[in-house]
C-alpha positions in Angstrom: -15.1 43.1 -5.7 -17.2 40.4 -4.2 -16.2 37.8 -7.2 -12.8 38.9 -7.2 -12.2 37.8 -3.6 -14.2 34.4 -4.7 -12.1 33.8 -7.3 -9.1 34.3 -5.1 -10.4 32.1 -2.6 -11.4 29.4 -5.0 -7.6 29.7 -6.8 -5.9 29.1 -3.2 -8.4 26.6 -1.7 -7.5 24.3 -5.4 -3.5 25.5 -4.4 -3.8 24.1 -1.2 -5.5 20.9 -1.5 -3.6 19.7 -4.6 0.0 20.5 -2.3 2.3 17.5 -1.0 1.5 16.1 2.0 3.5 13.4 4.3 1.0 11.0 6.7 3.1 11.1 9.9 1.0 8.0 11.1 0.2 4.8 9.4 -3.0 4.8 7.8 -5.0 1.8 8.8 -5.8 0.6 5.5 -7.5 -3.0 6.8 -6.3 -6.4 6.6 -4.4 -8.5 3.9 -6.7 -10.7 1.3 -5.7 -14.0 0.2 -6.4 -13.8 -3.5 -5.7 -16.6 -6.2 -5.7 -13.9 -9.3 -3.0 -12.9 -11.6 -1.5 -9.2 -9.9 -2.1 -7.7 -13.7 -5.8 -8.0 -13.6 -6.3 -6.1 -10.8 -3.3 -3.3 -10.3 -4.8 0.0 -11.0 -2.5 3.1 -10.0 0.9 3.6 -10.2 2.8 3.9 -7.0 6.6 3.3 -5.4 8.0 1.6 -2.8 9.8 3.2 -0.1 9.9 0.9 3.0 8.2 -1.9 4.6 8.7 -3.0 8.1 6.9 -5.7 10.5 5.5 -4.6 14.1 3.7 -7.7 15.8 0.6 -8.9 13.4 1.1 -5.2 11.1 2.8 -4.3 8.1 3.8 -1.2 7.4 4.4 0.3 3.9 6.0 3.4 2.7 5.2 4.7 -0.6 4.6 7.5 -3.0 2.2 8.3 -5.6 0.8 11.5 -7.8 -2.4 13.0 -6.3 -3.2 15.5 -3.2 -6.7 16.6 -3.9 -8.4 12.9 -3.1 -8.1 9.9 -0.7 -6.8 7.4 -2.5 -7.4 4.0 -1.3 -5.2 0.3 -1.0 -5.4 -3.2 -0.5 -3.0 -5.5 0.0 -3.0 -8.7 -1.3 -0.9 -12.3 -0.8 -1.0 -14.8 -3.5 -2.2 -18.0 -1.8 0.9 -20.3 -2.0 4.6 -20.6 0.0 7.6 -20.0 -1.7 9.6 -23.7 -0.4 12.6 -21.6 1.4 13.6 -21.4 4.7 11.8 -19.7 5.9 9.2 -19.7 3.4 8.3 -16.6 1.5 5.4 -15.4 0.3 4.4 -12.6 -2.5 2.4 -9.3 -1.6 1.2 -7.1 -3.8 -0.9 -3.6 -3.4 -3.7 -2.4 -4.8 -3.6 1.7 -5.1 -7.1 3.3 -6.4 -6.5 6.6 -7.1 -10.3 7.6 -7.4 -9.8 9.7 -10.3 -7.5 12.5 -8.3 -7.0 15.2 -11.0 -3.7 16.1 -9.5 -2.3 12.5 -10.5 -1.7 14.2 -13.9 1.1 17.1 -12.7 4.0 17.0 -10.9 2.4 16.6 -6.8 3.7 13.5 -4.7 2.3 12.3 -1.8 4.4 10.0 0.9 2.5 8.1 2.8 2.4 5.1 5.3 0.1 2.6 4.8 -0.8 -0.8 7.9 -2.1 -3.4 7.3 -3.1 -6.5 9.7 -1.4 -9.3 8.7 -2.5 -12.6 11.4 -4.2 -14.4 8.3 -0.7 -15.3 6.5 0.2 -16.8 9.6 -3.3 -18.3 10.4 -2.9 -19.8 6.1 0.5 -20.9 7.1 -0.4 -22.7 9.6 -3.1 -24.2 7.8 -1.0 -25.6 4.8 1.9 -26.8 7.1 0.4 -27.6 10.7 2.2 -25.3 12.8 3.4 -22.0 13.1 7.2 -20.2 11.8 9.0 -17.5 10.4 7.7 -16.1 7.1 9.5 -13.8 4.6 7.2 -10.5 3.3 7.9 -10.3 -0.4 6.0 -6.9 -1.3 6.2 -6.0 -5.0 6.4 -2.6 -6.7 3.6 -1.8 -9.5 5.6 -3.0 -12.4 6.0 -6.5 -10.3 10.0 -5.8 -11.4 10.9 -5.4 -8.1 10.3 -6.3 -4.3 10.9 -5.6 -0.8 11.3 -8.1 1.5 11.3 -8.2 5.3 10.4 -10.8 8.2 7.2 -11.9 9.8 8.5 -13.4 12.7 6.1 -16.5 14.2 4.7 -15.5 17.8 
């Protein structure tokens, strides 16, 4: 009787922490990196886009992924130059680790939102052009196929 109820226990403890779950808050995930490195040589996990928005010196992203039963972790990354527009534009890309989640294999997707502190774009920005401005947030899905973009105004 004793390792029947075990059993039951263990069965709905794996049920449970494999379910979906939705981060109301933003996770603080840390602050954007400056990288000069080709996206392909670091992108890990598979992942989709759902939103991004800019509040003050934070970016935050919306996305989904397979997984439930471990934290999964992300960076964000900017590739070092300016795209010449006006106003300039640069290119973010995310780095999802899934740390080996077994339930990334069947059919359990997690929303979440992800911020991120962003001050060093503008901080580079100014470096390269002596002075502060608007800059366009090009954030690109795994494949690098596709982007969202949205405004970081200058302060």
């Amino acid at each position: 009787m004793t390792i029947r109820l075990l059993a039951i226990a263990i069965l709905a403890f794996g049920l449970v922490s494999c379910s979906d779950s939705t981060s109301p808050e933003p996770v603080d995930e840390g602050t954007v990196q400056i990288i000069d490195a080709d996206p392909q040589e670091w992108q890990l996990d598979h992942f989709s886009l759902t939103s991004m928005s800019v509040q003050n010196d934070s970016v935050r992203i919306g996305l989904m992924y397979s997984g439930g039963c471990k934290e999964h972790q992300f960076a964000l990354f900017m590739r070092p130059g300016f795209i010449k527009t006006n106003p300039a534009q640069v290119e973010l890309y995310l780095q999802h680790d899934d740390q080996g989640d077994p339930c990334r294999t069947v059919s359990t997707v997690v929303t979440d939102t992800l911020s991120f502190h962003i001050a060093p774009i503008q901080t580079h920005y100014a470096n390269t052009f002596g002075s502060i401005d608007n800059v366009l947030l090009d954030l690109y899905n795994f494949e690098q196929t596709e982007y969202v973009q949205e405004l970081y105004p200058a302060e």
